[in-house]
N, C-alpha and C positions, 0 to 999 in steps of 0.2 A: 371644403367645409367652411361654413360663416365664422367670423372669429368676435362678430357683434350681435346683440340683435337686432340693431338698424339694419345689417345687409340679411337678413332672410327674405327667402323670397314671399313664406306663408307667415304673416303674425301672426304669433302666438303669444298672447298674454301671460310674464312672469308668474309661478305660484309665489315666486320668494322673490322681495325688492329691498336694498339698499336703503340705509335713511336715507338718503337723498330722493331716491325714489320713492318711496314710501310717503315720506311728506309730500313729495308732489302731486302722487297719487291722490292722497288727501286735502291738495288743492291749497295748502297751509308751508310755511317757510319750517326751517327744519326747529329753528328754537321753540314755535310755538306746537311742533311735534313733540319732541322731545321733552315739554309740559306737559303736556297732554299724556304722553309712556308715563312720565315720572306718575301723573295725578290718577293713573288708573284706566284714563279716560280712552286710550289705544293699548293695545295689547302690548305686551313683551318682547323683547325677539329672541331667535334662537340662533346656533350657531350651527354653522356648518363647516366643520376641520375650521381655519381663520375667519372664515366673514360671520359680521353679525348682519340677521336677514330679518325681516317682518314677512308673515304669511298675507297676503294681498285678503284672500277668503277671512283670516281673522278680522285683518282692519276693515271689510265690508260688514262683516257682523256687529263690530262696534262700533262703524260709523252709524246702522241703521237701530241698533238699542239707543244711541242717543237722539237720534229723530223720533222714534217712534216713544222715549220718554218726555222729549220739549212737545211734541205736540198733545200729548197727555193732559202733560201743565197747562196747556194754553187750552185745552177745551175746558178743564175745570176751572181754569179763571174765569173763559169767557159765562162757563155756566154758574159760577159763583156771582158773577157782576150781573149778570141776567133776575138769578135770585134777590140779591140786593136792591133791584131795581123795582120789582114788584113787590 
């Protein structure tokens, strides 16, 4: 039996990551993860017996509510500066 998951033979993507992995996941260093938990802006984590864990599917969900809110903002600007123009 594997005792990591580097030695599997079939990857399979964690449901539950580490902050370390978690922030890496999110492409971001762990302090500016760990603002981002405090600010709301990532989900919570939970526990399991000692580890505290991030749900992988949660932090895709909030990674993509804040995409799909910044590009929001920037179509109405762009269509607000468009208005202003005419």
């Amino acid at each position: 039996m594997p005792t990591s998951r580097e030695s599997l033979t079939c990857p399979i993507p964690p449901r539950a990551l580490s902050r370390v992995e978690a922030a890496r996941y999110c492409g971001v260093g762990t302090t500016l993860f760990d603002r981002a938990v405090a600010d709301g802006i990532l989900p919570k984590p939970f526990r399991l017996y000692g580890r505290v864990l991030w749900c992988r599917l949660a932090i895709d969900e909030a990674l993509n509510m804040l995409r799909d809110a910044q590009q929001g903002a920037a179509e109405q600007a762009a269509a607000d500066s468009w208005a202003d123009w005419q």
